[in-house]
C-alpha positions in Angstrom: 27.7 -86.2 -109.9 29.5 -88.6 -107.5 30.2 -86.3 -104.2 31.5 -87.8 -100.9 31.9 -91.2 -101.4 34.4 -92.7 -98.8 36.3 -95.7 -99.4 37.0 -98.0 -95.9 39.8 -99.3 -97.1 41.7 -96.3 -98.1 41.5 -93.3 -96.5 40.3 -91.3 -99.5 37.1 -89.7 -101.1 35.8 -88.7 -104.6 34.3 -84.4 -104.4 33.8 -84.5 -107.9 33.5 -87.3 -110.6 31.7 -86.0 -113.7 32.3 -85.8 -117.3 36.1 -86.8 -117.2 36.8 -84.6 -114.3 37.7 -86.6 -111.0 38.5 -85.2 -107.6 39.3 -86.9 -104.7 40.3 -86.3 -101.5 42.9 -88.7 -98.7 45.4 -88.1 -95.8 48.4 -89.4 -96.6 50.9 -91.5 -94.2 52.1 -87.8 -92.7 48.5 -87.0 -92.1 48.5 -84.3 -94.3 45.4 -83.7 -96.6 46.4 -84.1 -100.3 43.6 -83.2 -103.1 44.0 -84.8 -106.0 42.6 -83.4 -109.8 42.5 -85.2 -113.0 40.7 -83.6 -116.1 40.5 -85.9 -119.2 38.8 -83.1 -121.3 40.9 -80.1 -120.4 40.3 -76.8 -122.3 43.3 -75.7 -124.4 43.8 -78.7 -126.7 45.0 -80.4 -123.8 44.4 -84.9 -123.9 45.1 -84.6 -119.8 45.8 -82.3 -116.7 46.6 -83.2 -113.4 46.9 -81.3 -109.9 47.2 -82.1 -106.1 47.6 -79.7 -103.4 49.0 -81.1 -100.0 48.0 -79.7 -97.0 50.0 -80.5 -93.9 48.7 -81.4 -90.9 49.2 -78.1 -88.8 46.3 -76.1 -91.2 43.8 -78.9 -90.9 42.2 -76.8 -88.5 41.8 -74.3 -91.0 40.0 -76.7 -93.1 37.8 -77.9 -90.6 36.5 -74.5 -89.6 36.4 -73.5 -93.1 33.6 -76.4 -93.4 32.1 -75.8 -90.0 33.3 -78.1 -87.7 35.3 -78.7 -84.7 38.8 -79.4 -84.1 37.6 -83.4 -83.2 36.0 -83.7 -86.2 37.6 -86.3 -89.2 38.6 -84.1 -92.0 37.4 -86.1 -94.9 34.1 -87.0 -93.2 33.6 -83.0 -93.3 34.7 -82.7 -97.4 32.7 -86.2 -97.3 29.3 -84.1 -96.1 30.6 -80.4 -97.3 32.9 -80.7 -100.2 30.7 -79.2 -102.7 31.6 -75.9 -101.1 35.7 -76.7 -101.9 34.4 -76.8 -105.7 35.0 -76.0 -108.5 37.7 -73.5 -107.2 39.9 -75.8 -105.2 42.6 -73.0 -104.9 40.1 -70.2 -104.4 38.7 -72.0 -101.3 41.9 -73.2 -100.1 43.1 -69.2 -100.2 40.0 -68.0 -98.6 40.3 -69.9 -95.5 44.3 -69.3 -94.9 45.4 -72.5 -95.7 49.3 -73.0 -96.7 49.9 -75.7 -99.4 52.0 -77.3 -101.9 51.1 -77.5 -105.7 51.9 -80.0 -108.3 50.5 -79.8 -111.3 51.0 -82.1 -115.1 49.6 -81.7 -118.4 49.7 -83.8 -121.1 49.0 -83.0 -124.9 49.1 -84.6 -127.9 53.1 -84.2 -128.9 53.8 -85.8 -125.4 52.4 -89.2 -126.2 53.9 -89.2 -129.5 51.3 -89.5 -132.1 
């Protein structure tokens, strides 16, 4: 498993990157935290689903507390160090610690590409 890898380009990190499963983590130009989910071998028949839940600025404090630190701490250094505990229920953990989000989701199957 790949977990907390940062890139210094980009603001973004991978949580998860196993079997055709990739998370990742950035803050986008608003600064709000987006997580972003791709499974390649979803259950259900499924050849692709994809997720992200955006998180906006405001309940980043939520998420730093959820992971034990401080209100000067840099968000994706703390999922960077602590992620595992976001995993695998994304949602679940997001919930628990009284975050507010937007969800987008995709799936593709077979039919949609048309073999």
């Amino acid at each position: 498993m790949t977990a907390g890898n940062r890139s210094l380009a980009r603001d973004q990190i991978t949580l998860y990157d196993v079997g055709g499963h990739h998370i990742s983590a950035e803050l986008n130009a608003e600064g709000s935290l987006v997580i972003r989910g791709q499974d390649l071998r979803p259950a259900n028949g499924w050849e692709e689903y994809e997720y992200a839940f955006t998180v906006h600025s405001e309940d980043l404090p939520l998420i730093r507390a959820g992971l034990d630190g401080t209100r000067d701490d840099d968000v994706l250094d703390l999922l960077a160090t602590s992620g595992q505990r976001i995993l695998p229920g994304v949602k679940r953990w997001l919930d628990h610690v009284g975050t507010r989000y937007e969800f987008w989701s995709r799936i593709e199957t077979d039919g949609d590409r048309g073999d």
